[in-house]
C-alpha positions in Angstrom: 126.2 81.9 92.6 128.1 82.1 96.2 127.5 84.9 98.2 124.0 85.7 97.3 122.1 84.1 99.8 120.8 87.0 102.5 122.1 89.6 101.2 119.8 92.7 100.5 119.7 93.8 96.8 118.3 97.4 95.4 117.2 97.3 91.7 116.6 100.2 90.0 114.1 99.6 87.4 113.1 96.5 88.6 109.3 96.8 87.6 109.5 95.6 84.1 111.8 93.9 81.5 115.9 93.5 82.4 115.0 94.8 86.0 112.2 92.6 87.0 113.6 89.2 86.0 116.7 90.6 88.0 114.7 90.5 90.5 113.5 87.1 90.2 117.0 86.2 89.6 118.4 87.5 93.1 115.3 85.9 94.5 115.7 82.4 93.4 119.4 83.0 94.9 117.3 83.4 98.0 118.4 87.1 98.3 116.0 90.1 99.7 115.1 92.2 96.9 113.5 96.3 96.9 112.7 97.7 93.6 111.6 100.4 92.4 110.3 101.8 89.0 108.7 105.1 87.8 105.0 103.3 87.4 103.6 102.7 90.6 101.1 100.3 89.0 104.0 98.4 87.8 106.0 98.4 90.5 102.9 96.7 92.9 102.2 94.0 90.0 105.6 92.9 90.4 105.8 92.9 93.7 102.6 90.5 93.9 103.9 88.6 91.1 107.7 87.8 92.7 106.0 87.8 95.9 106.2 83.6 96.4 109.8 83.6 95.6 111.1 85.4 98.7 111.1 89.1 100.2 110.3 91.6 97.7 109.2 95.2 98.2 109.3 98.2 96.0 108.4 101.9 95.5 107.7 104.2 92.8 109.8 107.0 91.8 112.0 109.1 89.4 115.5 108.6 90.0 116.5 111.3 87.8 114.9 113.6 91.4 117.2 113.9 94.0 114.4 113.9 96.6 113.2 110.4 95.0 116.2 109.3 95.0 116.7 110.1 99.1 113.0 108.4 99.2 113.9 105.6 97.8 117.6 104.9 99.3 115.7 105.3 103.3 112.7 103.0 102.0 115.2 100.5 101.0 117.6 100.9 103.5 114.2 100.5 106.4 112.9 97.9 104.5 116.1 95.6 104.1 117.9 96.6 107.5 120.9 98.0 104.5 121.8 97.5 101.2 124.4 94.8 100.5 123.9 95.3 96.6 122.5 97.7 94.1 121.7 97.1 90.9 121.7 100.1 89.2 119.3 99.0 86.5 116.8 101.9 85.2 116.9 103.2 81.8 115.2 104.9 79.0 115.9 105.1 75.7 114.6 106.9 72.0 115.7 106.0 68.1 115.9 109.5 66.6 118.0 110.6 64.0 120.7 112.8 65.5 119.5 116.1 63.6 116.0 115.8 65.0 116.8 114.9 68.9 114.8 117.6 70.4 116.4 118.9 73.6 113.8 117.3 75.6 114.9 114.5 75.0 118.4 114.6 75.3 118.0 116.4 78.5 115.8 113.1 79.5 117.9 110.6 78.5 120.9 111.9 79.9 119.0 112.5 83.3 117.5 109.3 84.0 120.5 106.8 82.3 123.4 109.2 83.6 122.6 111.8 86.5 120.3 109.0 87.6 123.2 106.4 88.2 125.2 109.0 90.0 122.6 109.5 91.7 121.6 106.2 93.1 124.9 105.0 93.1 126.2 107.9 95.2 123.6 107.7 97.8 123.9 103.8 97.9 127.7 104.0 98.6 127.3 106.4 101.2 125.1 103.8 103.0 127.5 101.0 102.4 130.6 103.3 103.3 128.8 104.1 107.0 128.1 100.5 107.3 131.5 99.2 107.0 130.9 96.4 105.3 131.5 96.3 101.6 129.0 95.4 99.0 128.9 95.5 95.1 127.3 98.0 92.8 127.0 97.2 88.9 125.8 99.9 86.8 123.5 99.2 83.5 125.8 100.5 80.2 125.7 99.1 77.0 127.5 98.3 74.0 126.0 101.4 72.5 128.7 102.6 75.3 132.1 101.1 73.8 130.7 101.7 70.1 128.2 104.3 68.4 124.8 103.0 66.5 122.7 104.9 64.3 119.7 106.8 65.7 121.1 106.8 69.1 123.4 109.6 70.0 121.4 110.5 73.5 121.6 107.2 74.5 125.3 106.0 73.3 126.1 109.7 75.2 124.6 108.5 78.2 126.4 105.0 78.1 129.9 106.4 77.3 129.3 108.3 80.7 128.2 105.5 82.5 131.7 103.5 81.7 133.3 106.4 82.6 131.2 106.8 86.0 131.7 103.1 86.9 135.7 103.2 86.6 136.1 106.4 88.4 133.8 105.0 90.8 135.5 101.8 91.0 138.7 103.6 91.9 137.6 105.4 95.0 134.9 103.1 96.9 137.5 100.1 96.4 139.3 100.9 99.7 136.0 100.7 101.5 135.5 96.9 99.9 133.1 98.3 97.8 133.1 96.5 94.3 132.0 98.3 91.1 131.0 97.1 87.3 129.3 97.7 84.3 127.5 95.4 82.2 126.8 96.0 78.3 124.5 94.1 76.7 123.6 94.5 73.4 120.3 93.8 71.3 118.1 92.3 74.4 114.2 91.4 73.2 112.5 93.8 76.1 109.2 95.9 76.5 111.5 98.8 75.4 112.9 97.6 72.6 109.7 95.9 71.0 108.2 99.6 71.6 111.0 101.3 69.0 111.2 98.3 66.9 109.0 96.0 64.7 109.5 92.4 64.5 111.0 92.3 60.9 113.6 94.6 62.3 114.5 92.4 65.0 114.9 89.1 62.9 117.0 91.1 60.3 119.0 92.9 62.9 119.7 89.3 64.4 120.4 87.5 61.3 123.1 90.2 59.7 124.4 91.8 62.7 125.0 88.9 65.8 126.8 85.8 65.7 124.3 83.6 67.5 121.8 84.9 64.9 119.3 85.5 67.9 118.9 88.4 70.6 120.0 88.1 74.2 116.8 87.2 76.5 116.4 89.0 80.0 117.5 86.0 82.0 120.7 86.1 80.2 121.4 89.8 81.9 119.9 89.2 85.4 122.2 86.3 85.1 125.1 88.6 84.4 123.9 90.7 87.1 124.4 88.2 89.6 127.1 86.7 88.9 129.3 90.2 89.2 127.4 91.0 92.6 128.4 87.8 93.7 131.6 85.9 95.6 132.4 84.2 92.2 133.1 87.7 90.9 135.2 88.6 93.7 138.4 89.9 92.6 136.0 91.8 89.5 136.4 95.9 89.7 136.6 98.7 87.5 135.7 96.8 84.3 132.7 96.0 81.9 131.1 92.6 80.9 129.3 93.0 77.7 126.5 90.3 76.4 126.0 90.8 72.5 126.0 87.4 71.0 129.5 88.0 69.8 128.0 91.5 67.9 131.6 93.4 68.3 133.1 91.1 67.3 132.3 91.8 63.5 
């Protein structure tokens, strides 16, 4: 991708799954990369792990806490000399059916995949707004964003928002040359989804409900990632790029 090289990337949730091969993505585009992710045992691991690729660092925290969030945005900014990028990344998610949500968990959900973006993302464009120089922000949605799905009203509810979010936002950081996206992927095989479901789900879910008759893989998003922070995205704002395997299209 054009553009990547040198600039200084933030990944939210960049410890494990969509996040950490992100990471390695931006890397290989011989970018400098901070993560950050709530398990501090996961967070070092990757950072040893990525560590021959390039400049890596990270931090744990909670981005759903303001304070964390004001942690981590100093760390990164310290660490990378600014922040030309942030992928807004972190996410949680539970398959319930909607009369048995317990509050808890909506409350949760909607505070790390929602308040948390607003959160991170606000804080980032600050920094890029004092700086002067531009940047790109693309936040994590996902088709359970543009369409609803069984068992996941917290989640879909915290998608929807995120669109919502990432347009609005689009519309007042793009007079500082600050670009802004979303990407929706759908059915992607990561540590979180093999936790909620079992492998006979997956290869029926593939077979009757995605074109490609597979899942999407992690590389395919950290892919997507950097191509929308990059120069090849360029004239790219205010929209969402979503990688299902052609699932909406039933």
């Amino acid at each position: 991708m054009r553009g990547l090289k040198g600039k200084n990337v933030l990944i939210t949730g960049g410890s494990r799954g969509i996040g950490k091969a992100t990471a390695q993505r931006f890397l290989e585009e011989e970018a400098r990369v901070f993560i950050c992710g709530l398990e501090a045992d996961e967070v070092e691991q990757t950072v040893r792990e990525l560590g021959p690729l390039g400049f890596i660092r990270g931090l744990a925290c909670d981005i759903s806490r303001e304070e964390d969030v004001q942690r981590l945005v100093s760390t990164a900014e310290e660490s990378l000399g600014g922040i030309d990028i942030l992928i807004n990344n972190a996410g949680i998610a539970w398959s319930e059916p909607f009369l048995e949500i317990p509050p808890e968990h909506w409350d949760r959900t909607l505070a790390v995949n929602l308040r948390g973006m607003y959160l991170v993302g606000q804080a980032v464009a600050k920094q890029m707004v004092a700086r002067g120089k531009g940047g790109a922000i693309v936040n994590m949605s996902s088709t359970n964003g543009l369409v609803g799905e069984n068992l996941y009203a917290h989640y879909g509810a915290s998608k929807g928002g995120v669109l919502m979010l990432t347009k609005t936002m689009a519309i007042e950081l793009g007079k500082y040359g600050i670009r802004v996206n979303a990407l929706c992927p759908g059915y992607i095989q990561t540590p979180l989804s093999a936790s909620i479901d079992s492998p006979e789900f997956i290869a029926a879910y593939a077979r009757e409900k995605i074109p490609l008759h597979r899942v999407g893989k992690v590389e395919e998003v950290a892919a997507a990632y950097a191509f929308l922070a990059s120069e090849d995205a360029s004239f790219i704002h205010g929209t969402e790029l979503v990688i299902d395997g052609g699932q909406l299209s039933f």
